[in-house]
N, C-alpha and C positions, 0 to 999 in steps of 0.2 A: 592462528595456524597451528599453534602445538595444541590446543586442544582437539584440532580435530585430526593432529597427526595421532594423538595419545587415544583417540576415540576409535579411529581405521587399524592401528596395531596393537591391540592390548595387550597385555601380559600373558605370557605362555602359560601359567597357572588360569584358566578361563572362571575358575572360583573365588581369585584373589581379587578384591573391589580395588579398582584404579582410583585415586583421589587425583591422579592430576590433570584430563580433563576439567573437571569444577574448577581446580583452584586456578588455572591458568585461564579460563571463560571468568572467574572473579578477580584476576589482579587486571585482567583488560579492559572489564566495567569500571574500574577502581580508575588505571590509567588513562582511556580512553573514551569519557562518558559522552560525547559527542562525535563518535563514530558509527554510524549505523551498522557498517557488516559487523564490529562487537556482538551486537543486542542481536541482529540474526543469528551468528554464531552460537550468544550461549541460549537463545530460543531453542532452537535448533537442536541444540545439547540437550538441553533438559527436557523437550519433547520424547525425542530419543531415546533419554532414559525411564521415561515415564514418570517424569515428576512434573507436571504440569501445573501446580500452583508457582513453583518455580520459573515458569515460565512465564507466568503471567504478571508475575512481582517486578521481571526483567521490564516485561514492556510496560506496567506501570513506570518503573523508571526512567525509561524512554521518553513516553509520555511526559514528565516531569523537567525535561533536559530543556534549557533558554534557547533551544539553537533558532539561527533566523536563517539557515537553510533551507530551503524549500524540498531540495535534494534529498536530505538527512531526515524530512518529513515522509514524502514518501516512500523511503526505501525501510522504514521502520513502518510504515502501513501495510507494506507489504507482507512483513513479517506477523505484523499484529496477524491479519487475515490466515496466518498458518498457528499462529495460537488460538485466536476465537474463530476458524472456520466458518463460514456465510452460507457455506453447504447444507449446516445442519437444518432443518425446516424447524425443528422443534424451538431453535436458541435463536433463530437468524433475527427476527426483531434487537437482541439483547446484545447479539455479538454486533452488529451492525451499529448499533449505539458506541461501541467499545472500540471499534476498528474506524469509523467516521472520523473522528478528530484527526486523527494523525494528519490524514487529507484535507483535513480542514484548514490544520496548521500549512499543510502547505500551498495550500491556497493566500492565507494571511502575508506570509511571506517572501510572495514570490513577490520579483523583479522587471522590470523591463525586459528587460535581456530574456528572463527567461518564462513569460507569464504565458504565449503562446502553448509551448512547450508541456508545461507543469499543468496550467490548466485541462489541458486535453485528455493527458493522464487520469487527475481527478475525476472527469469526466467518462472516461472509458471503464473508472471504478465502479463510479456511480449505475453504470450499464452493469457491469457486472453482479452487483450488487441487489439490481433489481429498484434500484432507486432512480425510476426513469424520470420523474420528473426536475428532480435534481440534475443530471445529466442534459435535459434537454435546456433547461437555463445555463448552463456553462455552453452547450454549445451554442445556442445563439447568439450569449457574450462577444463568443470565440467571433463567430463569426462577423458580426457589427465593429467590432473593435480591433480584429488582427485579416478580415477577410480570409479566415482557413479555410483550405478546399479540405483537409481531415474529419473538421471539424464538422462541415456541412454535407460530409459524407456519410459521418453518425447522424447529424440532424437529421438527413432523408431517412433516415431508417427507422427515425425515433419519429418522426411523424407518421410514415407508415404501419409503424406498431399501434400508435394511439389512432389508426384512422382518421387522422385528416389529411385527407388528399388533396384539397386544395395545395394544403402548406407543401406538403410533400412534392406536387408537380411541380412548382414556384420553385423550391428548396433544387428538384432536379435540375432544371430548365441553365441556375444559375451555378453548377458546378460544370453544365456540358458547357456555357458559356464561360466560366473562370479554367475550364481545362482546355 
């Protein structure tokens, strides 16, 4: 929070270089290394200020952090995907290598409690991503294993994307019967 209070009001002098953004985004990695809004935060930062190797050393670090959060995995995927952007058509094979794990990790460590949930997410990445057939395996999971009407609401979509309409009339048939 003070870094990005220190970031929203800088110094009346607009020439004089603030250090304490940085240092307050580096005593919170320091303090808090398995905190996800951190690693957004000094993401974020250092996007912002156009130091983007910086950025990317952050969520290497991330990446590196033991958490068995599932949570804590995807909400630093998320970030990843504003560090390596999936937008770019040139980089998206390399970023998508780069931003994958994170979701992968959250996938490893999800829960009972919360695998519905987590999984679907990953899944809706996967969509986004353009990595449809990855997506289309989580949802089928989803659905054999937690019966999601979510889940097999992307599936319809995803089998109508890939043309087969078999599946897809099947996949409908049994979300107007589960709703």
């Amino acid at each position: 929070n003070l870094a990005r209070f220190c970031s929203t009001y800088p110094p009346e002098d607009l020439f004089e270089k603030d250090e304490r953004p940085v240092q307050a985004v580096t005593e919170a990695l320091q303090r808090f290394p398995t905190h996800a809004e951190v690693y957004e935060g000094a993401a974020l930062l250092y996007l912002t200020l156009n130091e983007r190797e910086k950025a990317v050393e952050v969520m290497n670090q991330a990446a590196r952090q033991p958490s068995r959060d599932p949570q804590f995995w995807l909400a630093t995927g998320r970030t990843a995907g504003r560090v390596w952007p999936l937008g770019q058509a040139e980089f998206q094979m390399e970023y998508r290598q780069r931003v994958a794990p994170f979701f992968e990790n959250a996938l490893k460590n999800v829960t009972k409690r919360d695998a519905e949930q987590v999984t679907l997410e990953v899944a809706q990445q996967c969509v986004l991503t353009n990595d449809l057939d990855r997506a289309r395996q989580l949802c089928e999971k989803l659905t054999a294993e937690h019966d999601s009407l979510e889940a097999r609401k992307l599936l319809y979509r995803l089998y109508g994307a890939a043309e087969q309409k078999d599946k897809a009339l099947t996949t409908l048939e049994a979300i107007v019967k589960q709703a």
